[in-house]
DODO-155526 format. One record per atom (N, C-alpha, C): x, y, z; residue number from 0; atom name. Coordinates in pm, whole numbers, plus 50000, padded with zeros to 5 digits. Layout:
// residues N
x_y_z_i_at
X_Y_Z_NUM_CA
...
***
This chain:
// residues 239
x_y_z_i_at
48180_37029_53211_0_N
48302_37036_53132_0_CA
48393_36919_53168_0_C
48456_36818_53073_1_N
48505_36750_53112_1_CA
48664_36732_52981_1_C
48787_36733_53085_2_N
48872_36709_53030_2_CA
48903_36575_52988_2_C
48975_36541_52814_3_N
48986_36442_52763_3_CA
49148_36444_52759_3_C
49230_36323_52882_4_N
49370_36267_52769_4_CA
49372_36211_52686_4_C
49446_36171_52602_5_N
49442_36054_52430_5_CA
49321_36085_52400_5_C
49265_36223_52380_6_N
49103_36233_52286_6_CA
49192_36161_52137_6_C
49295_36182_52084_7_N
49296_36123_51937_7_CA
49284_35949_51927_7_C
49303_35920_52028_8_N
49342_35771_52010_8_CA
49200_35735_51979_8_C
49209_35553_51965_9_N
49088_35476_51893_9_CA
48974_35539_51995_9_C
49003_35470_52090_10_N
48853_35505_52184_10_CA
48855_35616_52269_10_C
48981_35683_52286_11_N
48898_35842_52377_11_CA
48891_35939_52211_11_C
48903_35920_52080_12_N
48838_35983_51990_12_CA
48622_35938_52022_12_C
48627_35852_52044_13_N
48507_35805_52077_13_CA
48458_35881_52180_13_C
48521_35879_52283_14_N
48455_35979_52388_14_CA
48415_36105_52378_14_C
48535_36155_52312_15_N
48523_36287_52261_15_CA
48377_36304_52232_15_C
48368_36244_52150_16_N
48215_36271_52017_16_CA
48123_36238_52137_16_C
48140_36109_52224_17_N
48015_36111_52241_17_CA
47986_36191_52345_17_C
48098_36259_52437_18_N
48068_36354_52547_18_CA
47949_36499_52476_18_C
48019_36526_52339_19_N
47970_36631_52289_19_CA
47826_36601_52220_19_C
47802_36495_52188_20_N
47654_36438_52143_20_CA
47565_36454_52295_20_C
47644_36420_52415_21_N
47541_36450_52482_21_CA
47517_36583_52550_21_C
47610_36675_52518_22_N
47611_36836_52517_22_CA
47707_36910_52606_22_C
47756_36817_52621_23_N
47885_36818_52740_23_CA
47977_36913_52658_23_C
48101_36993_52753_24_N
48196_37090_52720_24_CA
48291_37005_52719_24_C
48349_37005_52586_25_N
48479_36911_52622_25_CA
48602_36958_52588_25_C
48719_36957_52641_26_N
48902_37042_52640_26_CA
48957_36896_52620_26_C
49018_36934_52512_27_N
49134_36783_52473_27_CA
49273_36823_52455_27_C
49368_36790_52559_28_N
49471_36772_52526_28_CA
49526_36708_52430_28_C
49562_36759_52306_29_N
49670_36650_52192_29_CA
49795_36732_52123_29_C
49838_36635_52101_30_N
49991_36635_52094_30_CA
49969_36713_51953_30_C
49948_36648_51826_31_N
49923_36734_51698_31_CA
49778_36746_51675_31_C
49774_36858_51627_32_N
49629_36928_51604_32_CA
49607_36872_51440_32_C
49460_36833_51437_33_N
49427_36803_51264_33_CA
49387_36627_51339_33_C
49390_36574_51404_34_N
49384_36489_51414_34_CA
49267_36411_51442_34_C
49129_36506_51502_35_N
49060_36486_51527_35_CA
48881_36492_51387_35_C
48800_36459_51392_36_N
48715_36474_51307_36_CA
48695_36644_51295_36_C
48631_36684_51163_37_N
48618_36826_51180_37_CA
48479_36832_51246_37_C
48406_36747_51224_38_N
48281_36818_51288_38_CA
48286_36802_51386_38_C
48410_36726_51509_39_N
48448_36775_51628_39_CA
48555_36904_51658_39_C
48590_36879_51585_40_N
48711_36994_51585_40_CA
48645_37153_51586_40_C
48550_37140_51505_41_N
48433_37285_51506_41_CA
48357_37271_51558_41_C
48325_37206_51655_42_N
48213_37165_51751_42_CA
48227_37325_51860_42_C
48141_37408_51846_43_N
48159_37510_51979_43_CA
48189_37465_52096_43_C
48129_37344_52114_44_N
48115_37313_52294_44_CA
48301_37231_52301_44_C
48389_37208_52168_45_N
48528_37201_52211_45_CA
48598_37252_52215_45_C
48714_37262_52263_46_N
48811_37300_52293_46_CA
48956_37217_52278_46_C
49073_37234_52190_47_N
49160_37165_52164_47_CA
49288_37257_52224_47_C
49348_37188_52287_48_N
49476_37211_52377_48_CA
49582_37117_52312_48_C
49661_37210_52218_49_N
49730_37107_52169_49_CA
49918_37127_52240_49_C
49906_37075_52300_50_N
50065_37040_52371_50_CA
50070_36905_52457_50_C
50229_36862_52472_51_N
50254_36746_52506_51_CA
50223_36774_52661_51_C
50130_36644_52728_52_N
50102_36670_52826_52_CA
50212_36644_52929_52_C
50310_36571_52912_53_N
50423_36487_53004_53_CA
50545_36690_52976_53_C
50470_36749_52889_54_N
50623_36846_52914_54_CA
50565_36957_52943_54_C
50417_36959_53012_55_N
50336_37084_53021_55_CA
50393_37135_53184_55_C
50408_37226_53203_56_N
50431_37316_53308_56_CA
50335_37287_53409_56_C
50315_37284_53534_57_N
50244_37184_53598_57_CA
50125_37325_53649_57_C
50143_37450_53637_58_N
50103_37595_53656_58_CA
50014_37575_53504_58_C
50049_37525_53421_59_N
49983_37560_53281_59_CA
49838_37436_53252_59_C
49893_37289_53346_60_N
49775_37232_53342_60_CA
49662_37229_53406_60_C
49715_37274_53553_61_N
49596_37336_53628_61_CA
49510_37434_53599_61_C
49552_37522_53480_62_N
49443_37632_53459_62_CA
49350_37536_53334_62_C
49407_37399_53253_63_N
49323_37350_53159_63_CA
49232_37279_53235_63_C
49258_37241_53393_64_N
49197_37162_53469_64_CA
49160_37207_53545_64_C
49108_37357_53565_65_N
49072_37430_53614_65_CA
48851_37462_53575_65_C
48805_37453_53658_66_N
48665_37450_53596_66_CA
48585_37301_53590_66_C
48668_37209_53560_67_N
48633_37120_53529_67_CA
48588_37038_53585_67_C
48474_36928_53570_68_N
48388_36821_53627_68_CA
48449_36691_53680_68_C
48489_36683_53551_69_N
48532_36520_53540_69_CA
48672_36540_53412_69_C
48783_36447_53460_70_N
48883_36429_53360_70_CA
48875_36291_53335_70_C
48898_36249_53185_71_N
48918_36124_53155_71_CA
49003_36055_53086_71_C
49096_35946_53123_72_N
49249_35971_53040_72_CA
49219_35800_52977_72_C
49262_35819_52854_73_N
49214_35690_52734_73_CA
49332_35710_52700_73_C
49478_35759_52786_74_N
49613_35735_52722_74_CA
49648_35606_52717_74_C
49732_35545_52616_75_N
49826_35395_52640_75_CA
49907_35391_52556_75_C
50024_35314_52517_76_N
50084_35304_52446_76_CA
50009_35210_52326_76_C
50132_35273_52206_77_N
50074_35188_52088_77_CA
50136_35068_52089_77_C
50078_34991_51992_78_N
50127_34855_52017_78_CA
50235_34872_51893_78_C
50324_34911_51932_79_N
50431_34873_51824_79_CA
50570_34828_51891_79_C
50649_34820_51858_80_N
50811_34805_51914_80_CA
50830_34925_52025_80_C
50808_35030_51938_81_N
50874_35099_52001_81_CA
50784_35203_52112_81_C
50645_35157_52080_82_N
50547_35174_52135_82_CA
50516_35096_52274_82_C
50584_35002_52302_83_N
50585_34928_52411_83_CA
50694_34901_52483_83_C
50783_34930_52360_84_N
50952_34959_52479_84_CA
51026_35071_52487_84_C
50980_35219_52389_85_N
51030_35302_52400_85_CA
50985_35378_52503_85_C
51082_35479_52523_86_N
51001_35648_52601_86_CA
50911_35671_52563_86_C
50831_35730_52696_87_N
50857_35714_52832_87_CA
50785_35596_52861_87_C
50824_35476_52925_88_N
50759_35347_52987_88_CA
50636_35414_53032_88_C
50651_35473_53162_89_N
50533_35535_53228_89_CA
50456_35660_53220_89_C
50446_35636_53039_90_N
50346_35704_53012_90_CA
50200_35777_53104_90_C
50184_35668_53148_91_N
49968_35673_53164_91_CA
50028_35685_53353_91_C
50106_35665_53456_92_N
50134_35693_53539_92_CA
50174_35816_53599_92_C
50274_35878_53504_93_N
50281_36001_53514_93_CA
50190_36070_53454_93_C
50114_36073_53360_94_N
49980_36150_53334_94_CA
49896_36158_53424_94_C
49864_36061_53465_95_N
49790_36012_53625_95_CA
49798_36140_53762_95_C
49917_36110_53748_96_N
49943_36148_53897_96_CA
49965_36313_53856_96_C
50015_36327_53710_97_N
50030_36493_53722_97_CA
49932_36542_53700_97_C
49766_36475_53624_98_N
49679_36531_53658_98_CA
49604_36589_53775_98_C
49618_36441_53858_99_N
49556_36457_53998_99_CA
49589_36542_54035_99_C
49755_36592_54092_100_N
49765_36679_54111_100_CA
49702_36797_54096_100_C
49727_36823_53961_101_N
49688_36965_53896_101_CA
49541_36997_53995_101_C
49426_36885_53944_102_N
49294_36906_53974_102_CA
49316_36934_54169_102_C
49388_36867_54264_103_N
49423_36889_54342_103_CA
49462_37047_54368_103_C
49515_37091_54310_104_N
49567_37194_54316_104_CA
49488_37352_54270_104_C
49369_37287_54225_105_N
49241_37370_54226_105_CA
49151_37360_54333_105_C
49184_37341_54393_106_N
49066_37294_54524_106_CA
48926_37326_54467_106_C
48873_37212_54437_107_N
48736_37189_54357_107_CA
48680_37209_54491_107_C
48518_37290_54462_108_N
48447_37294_54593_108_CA
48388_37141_54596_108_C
48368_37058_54489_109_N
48337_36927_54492_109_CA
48435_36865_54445_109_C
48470_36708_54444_110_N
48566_36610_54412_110_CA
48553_36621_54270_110_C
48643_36666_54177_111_N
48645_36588_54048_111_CA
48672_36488_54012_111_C
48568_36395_53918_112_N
48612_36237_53887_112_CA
48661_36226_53791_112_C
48772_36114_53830_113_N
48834_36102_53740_113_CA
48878_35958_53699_113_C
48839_35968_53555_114_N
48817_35799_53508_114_CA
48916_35785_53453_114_C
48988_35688_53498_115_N
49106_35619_53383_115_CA
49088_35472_53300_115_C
49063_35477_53203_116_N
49066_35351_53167_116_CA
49193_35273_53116_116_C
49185_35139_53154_117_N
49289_35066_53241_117_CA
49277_34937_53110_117_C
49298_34818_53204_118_N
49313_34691_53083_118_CA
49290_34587_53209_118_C
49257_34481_53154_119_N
49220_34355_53252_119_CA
49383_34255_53347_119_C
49443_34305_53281_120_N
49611_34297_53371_120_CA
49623_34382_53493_120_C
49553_34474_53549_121_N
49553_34562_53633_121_CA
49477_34479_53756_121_C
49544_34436_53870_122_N
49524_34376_53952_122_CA
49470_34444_54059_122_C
49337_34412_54106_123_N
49274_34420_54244_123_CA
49296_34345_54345_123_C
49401_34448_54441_124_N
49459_34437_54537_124_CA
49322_34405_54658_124_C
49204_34379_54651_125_N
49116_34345_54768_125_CA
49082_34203_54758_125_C
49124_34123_54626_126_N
49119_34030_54640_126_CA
48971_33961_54541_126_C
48903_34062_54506_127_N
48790_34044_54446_127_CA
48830_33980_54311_127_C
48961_33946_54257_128_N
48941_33905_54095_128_CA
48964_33772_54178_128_C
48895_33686_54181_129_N
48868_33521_54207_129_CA
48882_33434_54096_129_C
48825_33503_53973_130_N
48813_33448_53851_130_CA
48917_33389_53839_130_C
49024_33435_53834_131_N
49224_33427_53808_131_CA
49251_33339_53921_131_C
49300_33211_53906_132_N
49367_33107_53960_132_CA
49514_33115_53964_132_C
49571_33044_54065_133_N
49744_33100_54055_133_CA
49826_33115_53936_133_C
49748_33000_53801_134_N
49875_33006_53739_134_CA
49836_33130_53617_134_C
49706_33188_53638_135_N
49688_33279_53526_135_CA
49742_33420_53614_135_C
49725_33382_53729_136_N
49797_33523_53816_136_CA
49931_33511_53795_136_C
50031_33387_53785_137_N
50170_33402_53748_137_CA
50160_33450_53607_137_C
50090_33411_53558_138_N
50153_33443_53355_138_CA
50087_33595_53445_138_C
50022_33670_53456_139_N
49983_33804_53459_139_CA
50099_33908_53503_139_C
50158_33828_53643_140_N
50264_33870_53668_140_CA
50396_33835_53609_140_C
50420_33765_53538_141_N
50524_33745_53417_141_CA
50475_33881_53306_141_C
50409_33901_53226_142_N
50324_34005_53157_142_CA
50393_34115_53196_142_C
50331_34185_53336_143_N
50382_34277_53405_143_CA
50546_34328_53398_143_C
50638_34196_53406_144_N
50773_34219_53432_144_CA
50831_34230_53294_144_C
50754_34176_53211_145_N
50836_34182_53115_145_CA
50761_34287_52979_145_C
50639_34353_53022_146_N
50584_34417_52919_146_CA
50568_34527_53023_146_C
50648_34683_52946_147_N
50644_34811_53003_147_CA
50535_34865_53062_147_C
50447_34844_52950_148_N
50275_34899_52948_148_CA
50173_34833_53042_148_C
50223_34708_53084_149_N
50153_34630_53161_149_CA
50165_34698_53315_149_C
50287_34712_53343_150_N
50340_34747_53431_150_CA
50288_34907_53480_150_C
50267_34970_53358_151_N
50227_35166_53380_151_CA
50150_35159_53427_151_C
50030_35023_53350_152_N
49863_35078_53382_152_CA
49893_35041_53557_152_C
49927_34919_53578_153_N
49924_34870_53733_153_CA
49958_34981_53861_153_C
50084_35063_53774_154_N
50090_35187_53889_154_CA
50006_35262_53857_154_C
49920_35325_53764_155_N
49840_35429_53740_155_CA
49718_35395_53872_155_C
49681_35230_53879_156_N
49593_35206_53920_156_CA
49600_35222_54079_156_C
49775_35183_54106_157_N
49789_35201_54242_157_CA
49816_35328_54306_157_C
49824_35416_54215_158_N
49838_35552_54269_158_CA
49743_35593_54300_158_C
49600_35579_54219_159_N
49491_35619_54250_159_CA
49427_35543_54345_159_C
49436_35400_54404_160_N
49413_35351_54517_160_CA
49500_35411_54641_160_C
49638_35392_54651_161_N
49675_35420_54759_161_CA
49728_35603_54790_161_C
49745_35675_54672_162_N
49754_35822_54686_162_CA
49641_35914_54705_162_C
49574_35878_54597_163_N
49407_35955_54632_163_CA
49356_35881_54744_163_C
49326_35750_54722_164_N
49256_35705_54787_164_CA
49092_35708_54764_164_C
48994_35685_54919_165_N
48874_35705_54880_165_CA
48793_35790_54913_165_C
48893_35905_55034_166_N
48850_35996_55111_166_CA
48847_36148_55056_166_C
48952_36136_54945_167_N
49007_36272_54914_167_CA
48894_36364_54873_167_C
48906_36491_54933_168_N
48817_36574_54906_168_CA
48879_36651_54754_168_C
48951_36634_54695_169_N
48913_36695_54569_169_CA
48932_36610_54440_169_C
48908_36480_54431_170_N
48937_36377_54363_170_CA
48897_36242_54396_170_C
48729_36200_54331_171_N
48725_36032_54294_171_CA
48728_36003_54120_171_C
48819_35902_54161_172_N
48821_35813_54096_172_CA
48743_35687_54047_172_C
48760_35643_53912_173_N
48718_35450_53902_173_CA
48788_35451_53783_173_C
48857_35307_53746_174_N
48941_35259_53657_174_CA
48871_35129_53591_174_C
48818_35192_53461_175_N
48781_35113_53354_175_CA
48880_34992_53339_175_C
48790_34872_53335_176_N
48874_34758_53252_176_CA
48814_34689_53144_176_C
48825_34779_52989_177_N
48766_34658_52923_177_CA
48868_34543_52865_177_C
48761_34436_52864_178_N
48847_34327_52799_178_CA
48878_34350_52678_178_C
48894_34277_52564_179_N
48986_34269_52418_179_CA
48929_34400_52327_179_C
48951_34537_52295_180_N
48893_34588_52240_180_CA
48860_34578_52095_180_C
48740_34606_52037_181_N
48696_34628_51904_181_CA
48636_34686_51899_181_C
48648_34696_51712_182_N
48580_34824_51673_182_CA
48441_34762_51657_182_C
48341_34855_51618_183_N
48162_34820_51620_183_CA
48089_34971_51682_183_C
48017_34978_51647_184_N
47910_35108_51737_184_CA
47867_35068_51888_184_C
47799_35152_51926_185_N
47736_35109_52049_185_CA
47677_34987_52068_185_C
47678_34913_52148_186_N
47562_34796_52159_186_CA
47558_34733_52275_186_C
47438_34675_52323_187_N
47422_34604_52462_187_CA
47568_34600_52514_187_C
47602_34611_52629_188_N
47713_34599_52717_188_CA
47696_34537_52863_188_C
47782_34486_52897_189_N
47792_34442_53073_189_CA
47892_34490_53155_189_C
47869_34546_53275_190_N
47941_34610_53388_190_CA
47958_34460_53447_190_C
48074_34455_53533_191_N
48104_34355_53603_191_CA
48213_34418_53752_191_C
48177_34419_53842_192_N
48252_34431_53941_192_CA
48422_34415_53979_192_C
48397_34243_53886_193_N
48555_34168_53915_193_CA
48586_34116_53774_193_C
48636_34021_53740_194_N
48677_33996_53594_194_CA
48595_33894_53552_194_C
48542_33855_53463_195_N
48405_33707_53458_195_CA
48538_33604_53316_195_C
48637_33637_53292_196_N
48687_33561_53139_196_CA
48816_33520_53182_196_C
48837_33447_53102_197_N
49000_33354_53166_197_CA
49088_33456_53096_197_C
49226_33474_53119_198_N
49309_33556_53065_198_CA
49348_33483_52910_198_C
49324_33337_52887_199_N
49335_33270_52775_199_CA
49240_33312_52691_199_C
49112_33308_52737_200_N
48970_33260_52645_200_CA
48873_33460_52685_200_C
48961_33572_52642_201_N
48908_33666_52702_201_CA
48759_33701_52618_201_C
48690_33823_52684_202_N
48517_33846_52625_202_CA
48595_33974_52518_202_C
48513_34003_52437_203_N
48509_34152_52393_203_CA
48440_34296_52423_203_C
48485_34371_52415_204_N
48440_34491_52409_204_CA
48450_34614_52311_204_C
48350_34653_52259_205_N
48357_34765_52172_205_CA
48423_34874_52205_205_C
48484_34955_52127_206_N
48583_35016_52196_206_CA
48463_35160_52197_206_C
48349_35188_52143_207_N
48246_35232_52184_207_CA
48157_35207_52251_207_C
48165_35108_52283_208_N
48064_35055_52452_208_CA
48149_35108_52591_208_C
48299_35058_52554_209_N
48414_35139_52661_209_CA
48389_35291_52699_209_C
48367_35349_52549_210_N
48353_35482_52559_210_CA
48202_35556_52621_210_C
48094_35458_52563_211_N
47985_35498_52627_211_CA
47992_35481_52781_211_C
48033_35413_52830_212_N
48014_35341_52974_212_CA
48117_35513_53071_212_C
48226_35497_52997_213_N
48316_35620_53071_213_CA
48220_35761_53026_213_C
48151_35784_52923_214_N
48060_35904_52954_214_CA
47976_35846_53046_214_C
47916_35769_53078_215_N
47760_35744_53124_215_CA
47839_35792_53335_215_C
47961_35768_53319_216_N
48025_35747_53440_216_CA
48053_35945_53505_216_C
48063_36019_53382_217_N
48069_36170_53452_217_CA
47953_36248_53400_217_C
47911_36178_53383_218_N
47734_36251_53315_218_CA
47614_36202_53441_218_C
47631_36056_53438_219_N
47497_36005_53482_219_CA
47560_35967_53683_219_C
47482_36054_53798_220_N
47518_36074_53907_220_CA
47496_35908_53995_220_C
47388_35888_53940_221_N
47418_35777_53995_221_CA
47525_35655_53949_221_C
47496_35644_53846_222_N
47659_35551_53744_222_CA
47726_35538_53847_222_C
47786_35697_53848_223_N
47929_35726_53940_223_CA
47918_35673_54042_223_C
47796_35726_54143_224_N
47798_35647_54285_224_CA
47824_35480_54318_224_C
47723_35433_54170_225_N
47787_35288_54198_225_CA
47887_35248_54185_225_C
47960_35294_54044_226_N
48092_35245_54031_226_CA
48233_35309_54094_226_C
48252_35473_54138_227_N
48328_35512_54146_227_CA
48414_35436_54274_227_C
48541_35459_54286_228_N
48675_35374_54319_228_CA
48686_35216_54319_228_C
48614_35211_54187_229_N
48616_35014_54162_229_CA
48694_35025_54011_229_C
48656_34910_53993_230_N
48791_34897_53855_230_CA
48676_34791_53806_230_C
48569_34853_53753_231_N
48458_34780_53678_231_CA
48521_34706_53564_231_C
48492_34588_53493_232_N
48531_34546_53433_232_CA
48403_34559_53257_232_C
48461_34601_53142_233_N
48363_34642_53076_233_CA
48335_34510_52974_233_C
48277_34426_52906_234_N
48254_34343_52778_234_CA
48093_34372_52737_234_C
48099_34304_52617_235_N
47981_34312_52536_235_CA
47880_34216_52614_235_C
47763_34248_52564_236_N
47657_34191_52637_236_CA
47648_34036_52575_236_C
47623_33921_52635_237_N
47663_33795_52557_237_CA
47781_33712_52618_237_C
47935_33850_52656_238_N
48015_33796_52665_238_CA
48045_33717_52748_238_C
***
């Protein structure tokens, strides 16, 4: 059973489907109901939880996160005006951390994983993005200060590095980064450790290769072992 945040959006609608193509139980938090395909929406193996997750009772999300395997949050802001400068800035941070919690607060007899997918602005603090030279690390950090959303994913990412961590017994983590998303079906894809594209000249990614890669990550046991608490970087195969 695996819980979905932003199941409506472009690509955790993608997940959705494809968790349930591969027979998986899936619970989606969304804000308005109707939003989703019907032949997911009547899918037996779903479940739609429709309330705002930032105003849910923190007693009311633990019982949706209760049972569960793996959570996966495909929240972000939209790209609009008010989508990038309105309430709440820290959207995908506080979702973050009030999930963990919650799942925390079930004491899983095993760790539940939990995937967030992130964006290629989200900086690895070990030093592994090499790719990025000082002055694409200044424009990144210019980005950051002056774009809300830039800024959410970066704490989402550091909460789950330095709050969970890598020890926690009821919670791993790994934080998706794909590069430029698009639309397209499945197709050849590449995992990458650290970032391989200049922040100018970036690769693509299907926003269904994103989605396949984050199922393949709470489905397939080994996936997880390799990637879990890294911030894999996702593009198309080619890229």
């Amino acid at each position: 059973t695996v819980l979905v945040l932003g199941g409506t959006g472009r690509t955790g609608g993608r997940v959705v489907a494809q968790l349930l193509e591969r027979g998986v139980h899936v619970r989606a938090i969304v804000r308005s109901a109707g939003k989703l395909p019907e032949r997911v929406a009547k899918d037996p193996a779903f479940t739609e939880i429709q309330a705002d997750l930032l105003s849910l009772k923190q007693t009311e999300l633990v019982e949706h996160v209760r049972g569960c395997d793996a959570v996966i949050s495909c929240l972000g802001h939209n790209i609009s005006l008010k989508g990038v400068f309105g309430a709440p800035r820290d959207l995908v941070a506080q979702a973050v951390e009030k999930a963990c919690r919650a799942i925390v607060a079930t004491e899983p007899e095993v760790p539940v994983k939990f995937v967030l997918m992130s964006t290629v602005t989200v900086n690895d603090p070990a030093g592994l993005d090499s790719r990025r030279g000082a002055f694409e690390k200044g424009v990144v950090a210019l980005i950051r200060a002056a774009m809300p959303p830039a800024k959410d994913n970066q704490r989402s990412y550091d909460f789950l590095a330095r709050e969970i961590g890598m020890v926690n017994t009821a919670v791993q983590w790994a934080t998706v980064r794909p590069d430029t998303l698009r639309e397209g079906d499945v197709t050849e894809y590449d995992v990458h450790p650290q970032l391989v594209a200049s922040l100018f000249k970036p690769d693509d990614a299907n926003m269904a290769n994103v989605a396949h890669f984050m199922c393949e990550l709470v489905t397939d046991a080994e996936v997880w072992e390799r990637w879990h608490g890294q911030l894999p970087v996702v593009v198309n195969a080619g890229g």
